[in-house]
C-alpha positions in Angstrom: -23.3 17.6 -17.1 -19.9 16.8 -16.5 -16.0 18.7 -15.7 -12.8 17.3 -15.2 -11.8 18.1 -11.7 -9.9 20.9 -11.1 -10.0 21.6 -7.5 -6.5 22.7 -5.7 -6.0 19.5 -4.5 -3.4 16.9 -4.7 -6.2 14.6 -6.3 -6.1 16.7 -9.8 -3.5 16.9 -12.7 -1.8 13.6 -11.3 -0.2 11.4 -14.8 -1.4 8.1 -12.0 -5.3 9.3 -12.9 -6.5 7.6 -15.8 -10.0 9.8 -15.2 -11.0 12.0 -12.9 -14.8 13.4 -13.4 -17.2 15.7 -11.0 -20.4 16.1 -11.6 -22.4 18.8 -11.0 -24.1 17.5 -8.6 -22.7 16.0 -4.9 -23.3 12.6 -4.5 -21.7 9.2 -4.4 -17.8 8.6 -4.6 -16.2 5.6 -6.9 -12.5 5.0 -7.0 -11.8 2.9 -9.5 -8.0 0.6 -10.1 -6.4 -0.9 -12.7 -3.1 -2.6 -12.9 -2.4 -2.9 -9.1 -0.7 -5.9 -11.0 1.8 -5.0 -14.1 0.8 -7.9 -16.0 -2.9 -7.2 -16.0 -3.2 -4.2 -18.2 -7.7 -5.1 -18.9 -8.6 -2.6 -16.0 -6.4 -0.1 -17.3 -7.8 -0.4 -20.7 -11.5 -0.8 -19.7 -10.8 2.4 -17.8 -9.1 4.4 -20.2 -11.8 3.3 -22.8 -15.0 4.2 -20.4 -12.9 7.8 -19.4 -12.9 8.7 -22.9 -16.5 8.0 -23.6 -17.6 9.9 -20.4 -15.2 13.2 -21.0 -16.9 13.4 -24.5 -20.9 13.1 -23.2 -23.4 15.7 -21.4 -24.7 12.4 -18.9 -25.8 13.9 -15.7 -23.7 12.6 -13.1 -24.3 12.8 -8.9 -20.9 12.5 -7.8 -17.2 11.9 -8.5 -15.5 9.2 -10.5 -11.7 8.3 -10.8 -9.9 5.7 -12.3 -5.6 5.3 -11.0 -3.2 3.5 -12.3 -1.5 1.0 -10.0 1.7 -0.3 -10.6 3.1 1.9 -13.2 7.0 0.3 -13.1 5.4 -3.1 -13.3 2.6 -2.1 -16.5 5.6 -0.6 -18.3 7.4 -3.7 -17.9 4.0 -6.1 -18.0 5.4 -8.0 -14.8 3.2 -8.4 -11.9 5.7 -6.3 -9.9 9.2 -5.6 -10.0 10.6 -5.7 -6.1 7.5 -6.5 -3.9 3.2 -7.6 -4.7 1.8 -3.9 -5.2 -1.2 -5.7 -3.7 0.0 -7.4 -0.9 1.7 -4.5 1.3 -0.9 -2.6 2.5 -1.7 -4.0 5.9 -1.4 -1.7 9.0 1.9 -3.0 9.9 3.7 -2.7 6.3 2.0 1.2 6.0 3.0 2.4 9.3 7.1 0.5 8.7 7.0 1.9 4.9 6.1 5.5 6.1 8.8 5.2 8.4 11.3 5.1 6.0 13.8 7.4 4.0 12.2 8.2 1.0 15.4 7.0 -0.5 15.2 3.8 0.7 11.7 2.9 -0.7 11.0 -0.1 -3.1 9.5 0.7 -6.5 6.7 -0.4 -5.2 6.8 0.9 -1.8 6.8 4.5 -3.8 3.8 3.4 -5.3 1.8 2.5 -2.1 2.7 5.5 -0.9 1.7 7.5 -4.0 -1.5 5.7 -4.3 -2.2 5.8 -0.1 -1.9 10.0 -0.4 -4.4 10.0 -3.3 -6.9 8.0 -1.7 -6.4 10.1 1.5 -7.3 13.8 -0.6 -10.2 12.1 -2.2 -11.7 10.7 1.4 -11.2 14.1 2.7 -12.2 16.3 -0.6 -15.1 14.1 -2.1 -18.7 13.4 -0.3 -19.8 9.6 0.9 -20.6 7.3 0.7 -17.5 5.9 -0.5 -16.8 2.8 -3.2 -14.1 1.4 -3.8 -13.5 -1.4 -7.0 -10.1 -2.9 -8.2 -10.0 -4.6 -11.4 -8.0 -7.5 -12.3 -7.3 -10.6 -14.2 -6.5 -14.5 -13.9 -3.3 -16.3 -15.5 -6.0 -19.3 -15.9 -9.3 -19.3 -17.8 -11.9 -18.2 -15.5 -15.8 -16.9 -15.1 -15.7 -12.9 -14.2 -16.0 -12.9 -10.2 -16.1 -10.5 -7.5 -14.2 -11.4 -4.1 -15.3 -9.4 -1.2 -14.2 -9.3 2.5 -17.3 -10.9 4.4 -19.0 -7.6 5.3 -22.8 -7.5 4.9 -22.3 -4.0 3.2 -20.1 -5.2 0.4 -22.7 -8.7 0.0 -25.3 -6.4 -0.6 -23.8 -4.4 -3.3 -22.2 -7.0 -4.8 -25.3 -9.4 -5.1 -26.7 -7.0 -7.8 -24.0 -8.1 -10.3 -24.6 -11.5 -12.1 -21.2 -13.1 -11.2 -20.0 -15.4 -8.4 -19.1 -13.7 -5.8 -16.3 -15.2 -3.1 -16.1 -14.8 0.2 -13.0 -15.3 2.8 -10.2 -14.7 1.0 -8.9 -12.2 3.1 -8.2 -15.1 5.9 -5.5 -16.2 3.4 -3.9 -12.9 2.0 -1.8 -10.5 3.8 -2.0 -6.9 2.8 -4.4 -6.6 -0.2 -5.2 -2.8 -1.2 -9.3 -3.8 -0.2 -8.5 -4.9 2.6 -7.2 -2.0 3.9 -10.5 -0.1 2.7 -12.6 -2.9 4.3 -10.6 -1.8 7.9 -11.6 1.7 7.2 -14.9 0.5 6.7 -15.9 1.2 2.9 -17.3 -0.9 0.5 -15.2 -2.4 -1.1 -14.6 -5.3 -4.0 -12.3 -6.8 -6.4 -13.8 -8.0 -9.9 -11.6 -10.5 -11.8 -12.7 -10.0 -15.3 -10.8 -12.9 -17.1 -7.7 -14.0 -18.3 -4.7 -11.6 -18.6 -4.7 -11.0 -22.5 -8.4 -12.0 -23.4 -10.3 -9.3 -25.2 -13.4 -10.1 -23.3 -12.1 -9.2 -19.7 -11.8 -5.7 -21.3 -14.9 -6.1 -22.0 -16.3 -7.4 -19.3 -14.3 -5.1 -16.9 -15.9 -2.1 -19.0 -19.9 -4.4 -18.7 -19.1 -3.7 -14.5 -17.8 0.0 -14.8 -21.4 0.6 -16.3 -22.9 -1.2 -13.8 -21.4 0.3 -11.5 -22.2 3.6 -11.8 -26.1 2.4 -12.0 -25.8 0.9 -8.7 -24.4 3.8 -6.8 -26.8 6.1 -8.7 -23.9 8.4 -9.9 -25.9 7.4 -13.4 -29.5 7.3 -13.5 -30.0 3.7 -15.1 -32.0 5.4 -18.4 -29.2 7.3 -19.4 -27.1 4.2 -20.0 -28.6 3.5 -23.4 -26.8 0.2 -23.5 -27.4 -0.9 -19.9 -29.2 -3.9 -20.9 -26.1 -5.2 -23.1 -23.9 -4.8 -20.2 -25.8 -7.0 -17.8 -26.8 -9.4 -20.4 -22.9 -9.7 -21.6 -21.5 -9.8 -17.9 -24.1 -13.0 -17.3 -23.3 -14.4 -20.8 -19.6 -14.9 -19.3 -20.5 -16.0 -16.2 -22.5 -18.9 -17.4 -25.5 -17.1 -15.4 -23.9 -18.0 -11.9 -24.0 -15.7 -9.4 -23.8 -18.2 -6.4 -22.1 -17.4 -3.6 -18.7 -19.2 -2.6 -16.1 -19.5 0.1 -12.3 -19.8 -0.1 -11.5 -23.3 2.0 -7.8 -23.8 1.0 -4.7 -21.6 -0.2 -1.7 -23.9 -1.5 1.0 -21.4 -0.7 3.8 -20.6 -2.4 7.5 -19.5 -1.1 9.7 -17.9 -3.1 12.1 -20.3 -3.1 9.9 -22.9 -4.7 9.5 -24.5 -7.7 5.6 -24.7 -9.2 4.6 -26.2 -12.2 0.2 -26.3 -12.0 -0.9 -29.4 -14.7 -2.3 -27.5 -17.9 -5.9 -27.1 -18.6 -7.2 -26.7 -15.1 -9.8 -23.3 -15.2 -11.3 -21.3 -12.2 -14.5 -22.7 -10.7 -13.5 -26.3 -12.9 -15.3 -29.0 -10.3 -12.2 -31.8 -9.5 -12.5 -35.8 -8.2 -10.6 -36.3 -5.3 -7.3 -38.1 -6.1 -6.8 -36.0 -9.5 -3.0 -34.8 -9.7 -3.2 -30.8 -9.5 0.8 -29.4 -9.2 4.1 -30.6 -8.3 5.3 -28.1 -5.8 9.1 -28.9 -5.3 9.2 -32.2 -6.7 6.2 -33.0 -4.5 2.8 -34.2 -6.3 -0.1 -32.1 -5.2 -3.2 -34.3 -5.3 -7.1 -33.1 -4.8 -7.8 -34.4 -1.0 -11.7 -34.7 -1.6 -13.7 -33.5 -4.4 -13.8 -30.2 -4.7 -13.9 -26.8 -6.6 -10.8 -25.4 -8.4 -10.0 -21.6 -8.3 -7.4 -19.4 -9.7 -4.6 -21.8 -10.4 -1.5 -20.0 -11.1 -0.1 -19.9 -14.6 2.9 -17.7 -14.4 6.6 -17.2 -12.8 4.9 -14.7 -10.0 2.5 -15.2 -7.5 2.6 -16.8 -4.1 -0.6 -18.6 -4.6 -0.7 -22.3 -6.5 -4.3 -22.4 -6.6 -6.8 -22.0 -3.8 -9.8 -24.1 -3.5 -13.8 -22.8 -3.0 -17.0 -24.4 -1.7 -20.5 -23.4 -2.7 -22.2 -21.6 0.1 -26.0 -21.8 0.4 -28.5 -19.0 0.9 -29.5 -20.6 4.1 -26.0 -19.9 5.5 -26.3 -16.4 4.4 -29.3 -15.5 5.5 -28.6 -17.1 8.9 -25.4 -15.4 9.2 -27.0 -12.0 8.2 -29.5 -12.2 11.3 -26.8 -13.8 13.5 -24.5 -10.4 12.9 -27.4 -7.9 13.2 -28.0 -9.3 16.3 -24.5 -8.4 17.9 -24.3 -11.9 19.4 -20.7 -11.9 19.1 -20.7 -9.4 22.0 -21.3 -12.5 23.8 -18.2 -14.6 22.8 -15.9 -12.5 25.4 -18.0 -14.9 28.2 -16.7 -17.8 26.9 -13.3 -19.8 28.1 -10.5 -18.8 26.2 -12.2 -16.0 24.0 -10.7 -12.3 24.9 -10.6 -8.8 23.0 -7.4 -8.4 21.6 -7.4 -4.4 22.0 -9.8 -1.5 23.6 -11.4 -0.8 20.5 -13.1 -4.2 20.7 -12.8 -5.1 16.6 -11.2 -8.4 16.8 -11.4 -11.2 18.9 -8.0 -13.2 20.1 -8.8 -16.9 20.7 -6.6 -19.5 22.7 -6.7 -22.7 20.8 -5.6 -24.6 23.3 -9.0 -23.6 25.6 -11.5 -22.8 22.7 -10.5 -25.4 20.2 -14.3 -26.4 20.5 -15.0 -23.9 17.8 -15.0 -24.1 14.6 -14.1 -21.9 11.6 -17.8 -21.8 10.4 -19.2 -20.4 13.8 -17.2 -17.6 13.6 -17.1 -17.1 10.0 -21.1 -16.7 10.7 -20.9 -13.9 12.9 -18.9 -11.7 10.8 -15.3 -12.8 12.3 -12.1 -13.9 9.8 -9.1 -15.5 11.2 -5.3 -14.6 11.4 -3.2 -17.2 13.7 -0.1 -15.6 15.1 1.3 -18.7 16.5 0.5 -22.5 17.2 -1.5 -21.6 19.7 -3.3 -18.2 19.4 -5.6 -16.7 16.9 -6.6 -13.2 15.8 -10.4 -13.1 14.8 -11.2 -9.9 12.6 -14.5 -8.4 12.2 -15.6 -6.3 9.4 -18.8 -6.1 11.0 -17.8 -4.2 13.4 -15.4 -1.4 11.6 -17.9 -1.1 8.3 -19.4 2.6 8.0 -23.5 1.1 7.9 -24.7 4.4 8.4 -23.0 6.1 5.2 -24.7 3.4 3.2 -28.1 2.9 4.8 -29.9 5.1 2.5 -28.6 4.0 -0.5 -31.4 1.9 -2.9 -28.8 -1.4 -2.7 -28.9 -1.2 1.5 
């Protein structure tokens, strides 16, 4: 059986909620997103379409479900944002100066950070764990639906039961995504990209992983989604039956000032020679360097991303890395020449280039760390590993 919530929270009667649902019964969390991005209305629809179905039905759910709006300026005006990326202020640093501020010197989208960050607050503190959290968006190119994941074993495991490619790293390249920030609090946490902006089938496909969702977290038992089978079968249709793994190798970035112009018909996950002409990027020719694998180039005004570029990773590395990070090896590193913690709390590493250039990306990326350099010659290494809530999910089926 199912309410609407109606506790005397700040979490209830909210016009951001596109659904809010209780069950009867505790039990798992999921906090849904759509339209963090104005110009990526699928989410929002597969959202509002799912919320309907479920506030008609008698399913008995274990747990609480919500779906928010993001950017609501930017979906009114279908930009991707109006002042500043919804999804690219929410790292500690840009939260702590934005709370800081008059209220009436906020950005529209610095109101909606803050709107969004108070929501997610009452629902950690009024809701029981363990704790999911999925943001659905969309690509300006033709693409396979993907999930990308910070590189925490928690969020591999749950994200290896749905039959899309799933891509690891990208947080080493992007400042301030919304997941991110849940990844540092330590929740799973994913982003599904469900397809192009205006295709039909990323609705679809966005509403195929809403299903699935809530068979995975057991907030559904997996009988009483009578069309469970369709779902899965649909969601692997689209992704050509891939569900590799893959890593983000390169980011062409993109300043503000600069002009962009990708080449047309280039998809995500299209395999390119080395030498093929990609972009001009201010009158400059952007060429592949090596053969390689294309992903989400950028076919629109906004964005500060060209195209990045993905490798295929192998279960071998996976596997490896898994028993590598259970091991706590990286307790280790502090030993070594030019390797220090960068704070008390031990949960990232700061490396001196100049003394451990001997390292290598990979090594670290096997035991758990991502990289953010602060200057030519230091490094800040970032461990999910080490800030991920294991215990909350340890008794889940998934674990």
């Amino acid at each position: 059986m199912l309410q609407s919530l109606e506790k005397p929270t700040k979490v209830s009667n909210n016009a951001r909620f596109i659904g809010s649902i209780e069950g009867i019964t505790k039990g798992p969390t999921v906090v849904f997103f759509g339209g963090i991005h104005g110009n990526e209305p699928a989410g929002v629809k597969a959202l509002e379409h799912v919320f309907s179905i479920l506030n008609k039905s008698d399913l008995e759910i274990k747990g609480a479900i919500f779906g928010i709006r993001g950017n609501i300026p930017a979906l009114l005006q279908k930009k991707r944002y109006i002042k500043n990326d919804l999804n690219r202020l929410w790292s500690v640093e840009q939260i702590t100066e934005i709370v800081k501020k008059d209220k009436g010197k906020l950005s529209l989208e610095e109101k909606e950070l803050m709107e969004i960050k108070q929501i997610i607050e009452d629902i950690l503190l009024t809701q029981s764990p363990p704790f999911y959290f999925i943001d659905f968006h969309t690509t300006s190119s033709k693409t396979l639906p993907f999930i990308t994941i910070n590189d925490a074993l928690i969020n591999r495991k749950f994200s290896r039961q749905f039959p899309v490619p799933i891509i690891l790293g990208i947080e080493e390249y992007l400042e301030g995504p919304l997941l991110s920030r849940m990844n540092q609090l330590g929740y799973v946490s994913l982003g599904f990209e469900s397809g192009q902006h205006e295709e039909e089938d990323a609705v679809a496909c966005s509403i195929d992983f809403f299903w699935l969702t809530l068979a995975f977290t057991k907030l559904l038992d997996i009988k009483q989604i009578t069309d469970f089978d369709y779902h899965y079968k649909h969601l692997t249709t689209a992704a050509n039956e891939n569900s590799n793994f893959y890593e983000v190798i390169h980011r062409q970035e993109l300043n503000t000032s600069d002009s962009f112009r990708m080449e047309s018909g280039f998809t995500s996950f299209q395999k390119v020679n080395k030498g093929i002409l990609l972009a001009t990027q201010n009158e400059n020719k952007v060429h592949a360097k090596k053969n390689t694998i294309l992903f989400m180039p950028l076919y629109q005004k906004q964005g500060a991303e060209g195209f990045f570029l993905i490798k295929h990773t192998p279960l071998w590395a996976l596997r490896l890395s898994s028993v590598l990070r259970k091991s706590k090896l990286d307790s280790m590193l502090t030993l070594l020449p030019g390797i220090h913690w960068s704070n008390s709390k031990k949960e990232s590493l700061l490396v001196n280039l100049k003394v451990a250039r001997f390292f290598t990306k990979s090594f670290f990326h096997l035991l758990g760390y991502r990289n953010r350099q602060i200057d030519q010659t230091h490094m800040v290494m970032h461990n999910r590993e080490r800030t991920a809530k294991n215990e909350m999910y340890r008794k889940e089926a998934w674990y």
